[in-house]
C-alpha positions as CSV (number, residue, x, y, z in Angstrom):
1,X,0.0,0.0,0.0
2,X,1.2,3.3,-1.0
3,X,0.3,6.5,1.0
4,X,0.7,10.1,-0.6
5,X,0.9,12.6,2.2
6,X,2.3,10.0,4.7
7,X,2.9,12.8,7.7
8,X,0.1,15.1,7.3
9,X,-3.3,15.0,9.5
10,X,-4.6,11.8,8.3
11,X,-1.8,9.9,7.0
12,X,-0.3,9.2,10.0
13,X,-3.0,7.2,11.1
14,X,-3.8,5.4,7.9
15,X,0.3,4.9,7.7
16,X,-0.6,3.2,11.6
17,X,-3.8,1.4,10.8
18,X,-2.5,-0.7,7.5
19,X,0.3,-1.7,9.6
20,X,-1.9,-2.9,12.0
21,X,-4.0,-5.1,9.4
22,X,-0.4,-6.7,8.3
23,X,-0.2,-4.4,4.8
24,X,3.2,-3.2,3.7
25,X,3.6,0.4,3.9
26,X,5.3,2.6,1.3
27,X,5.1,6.2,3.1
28,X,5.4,9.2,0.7
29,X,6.3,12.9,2.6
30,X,8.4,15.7,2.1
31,X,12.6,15.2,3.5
32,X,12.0,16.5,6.8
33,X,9.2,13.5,7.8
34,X,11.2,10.5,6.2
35,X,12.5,9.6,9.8
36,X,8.8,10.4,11.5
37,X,7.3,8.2,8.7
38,X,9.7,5.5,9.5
39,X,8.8,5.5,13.0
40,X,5.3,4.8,12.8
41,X,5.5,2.3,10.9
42,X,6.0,2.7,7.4
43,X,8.1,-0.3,5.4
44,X,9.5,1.8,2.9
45,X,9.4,5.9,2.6
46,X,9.8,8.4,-0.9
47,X,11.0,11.8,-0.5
48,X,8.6,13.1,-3.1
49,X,11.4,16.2,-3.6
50,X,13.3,13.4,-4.7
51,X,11.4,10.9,-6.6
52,X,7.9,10.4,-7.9
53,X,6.5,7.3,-7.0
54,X,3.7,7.8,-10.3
55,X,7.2,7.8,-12.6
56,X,9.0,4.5,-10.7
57,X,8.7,1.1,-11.5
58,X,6.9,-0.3,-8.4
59,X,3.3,-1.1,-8.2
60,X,0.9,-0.9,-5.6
61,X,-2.0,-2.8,-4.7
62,X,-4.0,0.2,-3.1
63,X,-2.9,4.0,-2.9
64,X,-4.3,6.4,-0.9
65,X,-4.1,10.3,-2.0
66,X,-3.9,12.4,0.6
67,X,-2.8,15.2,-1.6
68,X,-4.0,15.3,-5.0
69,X,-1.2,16.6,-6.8
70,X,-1.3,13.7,-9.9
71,X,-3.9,13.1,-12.2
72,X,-5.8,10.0,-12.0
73,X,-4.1,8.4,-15.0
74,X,-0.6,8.7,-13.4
75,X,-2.0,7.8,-10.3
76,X,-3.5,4.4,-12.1
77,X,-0.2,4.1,-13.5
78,X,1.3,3.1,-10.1
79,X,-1.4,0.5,-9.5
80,X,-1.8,-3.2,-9.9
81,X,-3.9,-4.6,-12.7
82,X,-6.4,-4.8,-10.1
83,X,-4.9,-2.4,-7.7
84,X,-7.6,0.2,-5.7
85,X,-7.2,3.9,-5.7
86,X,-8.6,6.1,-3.4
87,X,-8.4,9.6,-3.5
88,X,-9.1,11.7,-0.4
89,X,-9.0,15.3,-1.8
90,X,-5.9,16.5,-0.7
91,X,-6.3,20.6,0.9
92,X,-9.8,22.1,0.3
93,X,-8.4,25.0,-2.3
94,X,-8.9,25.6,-6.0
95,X,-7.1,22.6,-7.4
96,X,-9.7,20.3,-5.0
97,X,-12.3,21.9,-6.4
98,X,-11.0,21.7,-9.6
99,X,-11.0,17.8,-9.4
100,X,-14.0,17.4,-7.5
101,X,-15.5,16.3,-10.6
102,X,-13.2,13.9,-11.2
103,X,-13.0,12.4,-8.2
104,X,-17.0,12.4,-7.4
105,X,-18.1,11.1,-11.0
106,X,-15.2,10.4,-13.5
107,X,-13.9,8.2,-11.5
108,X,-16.3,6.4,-10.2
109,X,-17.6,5.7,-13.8
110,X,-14.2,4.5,-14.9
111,X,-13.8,2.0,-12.5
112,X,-16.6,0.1,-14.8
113,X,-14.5,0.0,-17.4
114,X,-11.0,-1.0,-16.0
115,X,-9.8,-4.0,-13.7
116,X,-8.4,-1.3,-11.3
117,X,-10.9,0.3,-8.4
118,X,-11.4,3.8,-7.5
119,X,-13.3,4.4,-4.3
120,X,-13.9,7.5,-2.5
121,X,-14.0,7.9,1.3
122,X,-17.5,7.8,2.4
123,X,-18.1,9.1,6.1
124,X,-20.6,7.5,7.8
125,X,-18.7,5.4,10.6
126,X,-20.5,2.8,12.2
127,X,-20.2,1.2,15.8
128,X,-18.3,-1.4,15.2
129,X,-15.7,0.6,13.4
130,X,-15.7,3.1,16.2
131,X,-14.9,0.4,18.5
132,X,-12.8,-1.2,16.3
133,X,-10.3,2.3,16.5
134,X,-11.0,2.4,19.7
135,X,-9.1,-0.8,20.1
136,X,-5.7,-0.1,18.1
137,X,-5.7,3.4,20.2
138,X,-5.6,1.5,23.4
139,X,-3.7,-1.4,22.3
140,X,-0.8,1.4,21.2
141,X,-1.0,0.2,17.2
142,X,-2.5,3.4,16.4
143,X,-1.5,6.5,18.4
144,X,-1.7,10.4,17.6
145,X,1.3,12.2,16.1
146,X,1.4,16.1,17.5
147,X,3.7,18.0,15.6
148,X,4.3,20.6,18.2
149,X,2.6,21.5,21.4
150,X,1.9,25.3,22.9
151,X,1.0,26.7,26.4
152,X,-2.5,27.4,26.6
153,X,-0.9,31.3,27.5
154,X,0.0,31.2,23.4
155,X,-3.2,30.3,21.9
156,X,-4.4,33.7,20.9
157,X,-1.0,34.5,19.6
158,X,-1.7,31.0,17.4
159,X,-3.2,32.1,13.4
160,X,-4.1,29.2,11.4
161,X,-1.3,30.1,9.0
162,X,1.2,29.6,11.4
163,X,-0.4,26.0,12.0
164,X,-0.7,25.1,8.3
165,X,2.4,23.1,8.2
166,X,2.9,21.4,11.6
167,X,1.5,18.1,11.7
168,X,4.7,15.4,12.5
């Protein structure tokens, strides 16, 4: 399993979670996370300033987009003939909305018409996942990454600009 945007707010814990059901991890995140990447888990890690995992030779069975910075055809590429994609729209901003079509209908309607899946997150937990979670955060297979903490004292001097970036 390949993740894009290994160290940001969710792929951390999907990085964490496909450990935990026995997958082998390929981490993708920018050079500053490779060692935080490696250290929850991840079996392998790209330093996408480095190399583009869409333009390598290896194949993955299921990639999850965190970021949405290659086009579904490159990002089928990097599948397995029957490998699943799912995109999970990267930062809310033009370019999302850009490929919201895409991702909401084009894609969808291609996975008809090639071995390879695409699937888009769908939010509607259930109990038994809830409880499920609940169970790798107490058993210590799935625990939160906090990039930096602050003294209560700072949080009005705290902008959401300044927080943009510090996940891991």
């Amino acid at each position: 399993m390949l993740i894009n945007g290994a160290s940001g707010s969710v792929g951390p814990f999907a990085v964490q979670i496909a450990k935990s059901f026995g997958a082998e991890v390929t981490g993708v995140c920018s050079t500053t996370k490779l060692d935080l990447v490696r250290s929850i888990g991840a079996d392998h890690v790209i330093d996408y300033a480095q190399e583009d995992f869409a333009q390598g030779d290896e194949r993955y069975d299921v990639i999850l987009d965190n970021v949405s910075k290659h086009s579904l055809s490159q990002l089928r590429r990097a599948l397995t003939p029957k490998g699943m994609l799912v995109p999970n729209g990267g930062r809310f901003d033009k370019r999302w909305l850009a490929n919201a079509p895409v991702l909401l209908v084009e894609a969808p309607l291609l996975s008809l018409f090639v071995p390879q899946s695409i699937r888009t997150i769908q939010l509607a937990p259930n109990q038994d996942d809830l409880l499920a979670l609940r169970e790798l955060l107490e058993s210590g297979k799935v625990r939160p990454v906090v990039g930096r903490t602050y003294p209560l004292s700072q949080t009005p001097d705290r902008t959401s600009a300044d927080d943009e970036h510090t996940i891991g």
